[in-house]
Wavefront OBJ file of the C-alpha trace (Angstrom):
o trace
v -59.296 -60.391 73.630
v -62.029 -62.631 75.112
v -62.694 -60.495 77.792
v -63.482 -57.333 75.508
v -65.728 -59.294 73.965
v -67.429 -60.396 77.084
v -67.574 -56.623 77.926
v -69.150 -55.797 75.150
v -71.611 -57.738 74.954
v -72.213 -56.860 78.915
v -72.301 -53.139 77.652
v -74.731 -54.176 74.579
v -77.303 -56.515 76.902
v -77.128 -52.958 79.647
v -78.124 -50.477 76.328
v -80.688 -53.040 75.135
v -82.515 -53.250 78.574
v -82.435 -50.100 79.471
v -84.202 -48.609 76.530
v -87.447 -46.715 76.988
v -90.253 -49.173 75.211
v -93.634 -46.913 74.919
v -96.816 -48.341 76.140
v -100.319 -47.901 74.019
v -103.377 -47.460 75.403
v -107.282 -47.363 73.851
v -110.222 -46.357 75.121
v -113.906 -48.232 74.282
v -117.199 -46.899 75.235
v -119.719 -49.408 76.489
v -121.634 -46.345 78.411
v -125.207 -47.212 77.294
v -126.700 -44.384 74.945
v -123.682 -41.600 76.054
v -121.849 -40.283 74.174
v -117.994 -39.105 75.692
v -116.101 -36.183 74.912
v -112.472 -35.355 75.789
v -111.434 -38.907 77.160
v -107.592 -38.168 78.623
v -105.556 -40.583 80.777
v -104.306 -38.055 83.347
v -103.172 -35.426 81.581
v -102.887 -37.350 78.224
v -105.400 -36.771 75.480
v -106.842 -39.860 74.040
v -109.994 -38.952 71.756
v -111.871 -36.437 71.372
v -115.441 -38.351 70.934
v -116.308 -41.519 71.664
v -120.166 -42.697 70.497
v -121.728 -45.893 72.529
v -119.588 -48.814 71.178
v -117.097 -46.721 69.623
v -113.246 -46.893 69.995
v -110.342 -44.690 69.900
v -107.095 -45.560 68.169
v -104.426 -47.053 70.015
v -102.429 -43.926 71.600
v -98.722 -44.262 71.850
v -97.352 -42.979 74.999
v -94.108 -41.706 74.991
v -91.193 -41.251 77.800
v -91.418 -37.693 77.663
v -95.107 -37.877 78.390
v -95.346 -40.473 81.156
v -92.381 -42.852 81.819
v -93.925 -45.997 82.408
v -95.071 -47.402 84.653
v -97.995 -45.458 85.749
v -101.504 -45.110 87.128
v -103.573 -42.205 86.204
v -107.933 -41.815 85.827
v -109.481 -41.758 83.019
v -111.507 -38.045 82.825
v -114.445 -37.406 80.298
v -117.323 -35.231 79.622
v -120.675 -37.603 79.388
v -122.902 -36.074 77.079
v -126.636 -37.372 76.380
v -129.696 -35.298 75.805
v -127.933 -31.862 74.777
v -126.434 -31.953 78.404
v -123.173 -32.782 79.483
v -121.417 -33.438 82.968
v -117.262 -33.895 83.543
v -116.360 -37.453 85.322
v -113.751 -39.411 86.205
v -112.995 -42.684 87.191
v -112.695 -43.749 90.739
v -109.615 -46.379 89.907
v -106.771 -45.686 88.485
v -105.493 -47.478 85.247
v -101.579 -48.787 85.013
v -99.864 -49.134 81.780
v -96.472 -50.832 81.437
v -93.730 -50.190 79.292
v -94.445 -52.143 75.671
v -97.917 -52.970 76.963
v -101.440 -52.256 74.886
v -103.878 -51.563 77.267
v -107.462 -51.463 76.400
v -109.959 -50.010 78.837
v -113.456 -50.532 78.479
v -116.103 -47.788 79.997
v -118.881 -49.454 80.825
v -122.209 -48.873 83.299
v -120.874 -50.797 85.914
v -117.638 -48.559 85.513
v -117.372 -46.788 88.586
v -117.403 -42.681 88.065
v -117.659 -39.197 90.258
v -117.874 -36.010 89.782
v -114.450 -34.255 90.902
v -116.512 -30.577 90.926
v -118.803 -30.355 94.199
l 1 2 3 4 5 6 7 8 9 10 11 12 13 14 15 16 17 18 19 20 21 22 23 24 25 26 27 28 29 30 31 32 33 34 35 36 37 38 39 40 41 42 43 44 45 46 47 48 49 50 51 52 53 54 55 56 57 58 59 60 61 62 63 64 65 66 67 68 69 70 71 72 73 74 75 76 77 78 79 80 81 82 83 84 85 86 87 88 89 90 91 92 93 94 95 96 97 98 99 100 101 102 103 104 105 106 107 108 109 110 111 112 113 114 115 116
């Protein structure tokens, strides 16, 4: 009887570990006087607009989206003066399972244009 309980609980501490935790991830922009559009992380939406010194909520990202953990850019349209140009950034960002990651844009942040 003892050892079906130490298999159990062997079986329950296995089950516990191995389930998916989802990471969150927010976006701030620090970009002086830009506004950015369509902020994803890879291929994972994350706001639509951000305005200088605005963030977006916290995303939750799921197992079936990413499983974690992983590295992807962070791609945005930079709009200012009625005129806008696609970027991403040069490094990649990681998120961890059951971590909130928040990743400040900024005009040291690093950026190129993926279209030649």
């Amino acid at each position: 009887m003892k050892s079906l309980k130490i298999i159990a609980f062997i079986c329950t501490a296995f089950v516990l570990q191995s389930c998916y935790k989802p990471g969150k991830i927010q976006i701030q922009n620090k970009i002086s006087q830009v506004e950015i559009t369509d902020v994803k992380w890879g291929d994972i939406y994350i706001a639509t607009e951000l305005l200088p010194g605005e963030s977006s909520a916290q995303t939750t990202i799921e197992e079936y989206e990413a499983k974690l953990p992983k590295k992807f850019k962070i791609s945005f349209k930079m709009v200012a003066n009625n005129k806008s140009i696609y970027l991403e950034t040069e490094d990649e960002y990681l998120l961890n399972e059951d971590e909130v990651k928040l990743i400040t844009l900024d005009d040291a942040t690093k950026v190129k244009s993926p279209n030649p």
